[in-house]
VMD Tcl script that draws the C-alpha trace (Angstrom):
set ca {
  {19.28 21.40 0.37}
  {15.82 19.90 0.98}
  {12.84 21.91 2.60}
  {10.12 20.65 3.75}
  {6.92 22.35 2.25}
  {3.79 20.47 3.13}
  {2.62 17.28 5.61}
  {-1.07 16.29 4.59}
  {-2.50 13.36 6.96}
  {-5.44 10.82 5.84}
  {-6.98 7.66 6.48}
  {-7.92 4.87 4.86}
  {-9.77 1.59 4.96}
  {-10.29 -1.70 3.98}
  {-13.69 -2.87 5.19}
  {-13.65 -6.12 4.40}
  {-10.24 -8.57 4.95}
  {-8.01 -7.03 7.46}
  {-5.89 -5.95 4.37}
  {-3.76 -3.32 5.74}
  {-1.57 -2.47 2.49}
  {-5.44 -1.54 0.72}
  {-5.71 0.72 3.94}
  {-2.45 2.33 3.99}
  {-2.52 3.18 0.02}
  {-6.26 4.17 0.58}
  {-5.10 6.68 3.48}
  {-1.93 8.01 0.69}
  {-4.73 8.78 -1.90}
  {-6.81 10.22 0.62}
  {-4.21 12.50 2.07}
  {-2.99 13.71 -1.77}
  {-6.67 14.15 -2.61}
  {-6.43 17.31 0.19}
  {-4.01 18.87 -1.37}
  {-2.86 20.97 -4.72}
  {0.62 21.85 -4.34}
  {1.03 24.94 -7.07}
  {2.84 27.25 -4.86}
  {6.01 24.84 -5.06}
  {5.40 25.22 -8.74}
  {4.47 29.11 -8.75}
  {6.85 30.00 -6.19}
  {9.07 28.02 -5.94}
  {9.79 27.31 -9.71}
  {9.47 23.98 -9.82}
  {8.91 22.38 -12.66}
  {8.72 18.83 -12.64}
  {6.69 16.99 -9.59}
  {8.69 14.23 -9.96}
  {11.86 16.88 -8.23}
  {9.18 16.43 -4.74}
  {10.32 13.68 -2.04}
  {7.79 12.69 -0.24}
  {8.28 10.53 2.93}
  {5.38 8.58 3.85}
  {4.32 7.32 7.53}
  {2.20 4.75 7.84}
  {0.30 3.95 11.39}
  {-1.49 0.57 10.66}
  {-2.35 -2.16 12.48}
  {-0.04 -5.56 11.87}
  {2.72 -3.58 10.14}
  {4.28 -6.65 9.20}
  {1.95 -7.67 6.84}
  {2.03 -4.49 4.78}
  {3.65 -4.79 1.21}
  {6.00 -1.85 1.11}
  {6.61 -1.43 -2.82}
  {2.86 -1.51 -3.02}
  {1.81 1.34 -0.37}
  {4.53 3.30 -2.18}
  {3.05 2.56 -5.98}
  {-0.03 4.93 -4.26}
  {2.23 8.03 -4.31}
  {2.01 9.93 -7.89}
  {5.23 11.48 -8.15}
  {8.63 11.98 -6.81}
  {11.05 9.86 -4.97}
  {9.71 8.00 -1.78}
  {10.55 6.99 1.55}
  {8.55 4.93 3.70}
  {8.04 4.36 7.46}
  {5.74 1.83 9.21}
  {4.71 1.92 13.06}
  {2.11 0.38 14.95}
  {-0.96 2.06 15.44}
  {-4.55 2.39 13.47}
  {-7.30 1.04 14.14}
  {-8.47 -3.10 13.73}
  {-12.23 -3.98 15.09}
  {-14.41 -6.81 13.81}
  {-16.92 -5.71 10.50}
  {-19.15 -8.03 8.59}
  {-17.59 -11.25 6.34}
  {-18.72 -10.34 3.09}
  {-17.16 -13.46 0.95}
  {-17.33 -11.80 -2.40}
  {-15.28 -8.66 -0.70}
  {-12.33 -10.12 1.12}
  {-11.39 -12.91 3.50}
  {-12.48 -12.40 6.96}
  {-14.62 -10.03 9.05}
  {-11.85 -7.56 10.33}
  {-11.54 -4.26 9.22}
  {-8.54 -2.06 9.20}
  {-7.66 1.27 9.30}
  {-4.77 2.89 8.29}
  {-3.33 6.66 9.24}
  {-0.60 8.35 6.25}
  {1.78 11.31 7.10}
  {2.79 12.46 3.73}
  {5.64 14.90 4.01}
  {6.94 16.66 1.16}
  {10.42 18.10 0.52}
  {11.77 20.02 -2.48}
  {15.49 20.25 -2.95}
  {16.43 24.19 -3.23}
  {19.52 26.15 -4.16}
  {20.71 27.54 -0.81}
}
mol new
graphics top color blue
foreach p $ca { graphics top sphere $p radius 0.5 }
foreach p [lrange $ca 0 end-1] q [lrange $ca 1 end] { graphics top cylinder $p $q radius 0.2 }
display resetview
């Protein structure tokens, strides 16, 4: 039976490009950097992260451009399941040529959710 044990939000960015799969792994890195999940390990006996499934929802802006497998390379360990919505943030930045195409920047919202399967 899976349990949910943790959701950890955070954002990400890409400054320069519009590039909304740089955002959306960006805001999955930022939302594992907040947290240390021992207590599935010392409670819970786990004993391989890879037994975790995390499902990941992304809010970005132009959700159709986003490269899936990508976004989903950003998670460390376990199996993965991603969502995609609307939402985020896109406002005009600074053309930097030697950092991306364009002047747009993007930012991208992650709702990592983390379930371990348990013996009932």
């Amino acid at each position: 039976m899976l349990k949910r044990y943790i959701v950890e939000i955070g954002t990400g960015m890409d400054l320069h490009g519009g590039d909304v799969t740089n955002a959306a792994q960006k805001a999955i890195k930022d939302a594992v950097s907040h947290s240390c999940l021992c207590g599935l390990f010392d409670i819970i006996g786990l004993t391989d992260p890879n037994q975790m499934h995390v499902e990941v929802k992304i809010a970005c802006p132009y959700p159709e451009r986003l490269n899936h497998q990508e976004v989903l390379k950003a998670v460390p360990f376990g199996s993965t399941k991603l969502e995609v919505v609307e939402g985020g943030l896109s406002v005009r930045g600074l053309h930097v040529p030697e950092l991306g195409e364009g002047d747009t920047i993007v930012v991208a919202v992650a709702a990592l959710t983390v379930y371990v399967d348990v013996p009932e």
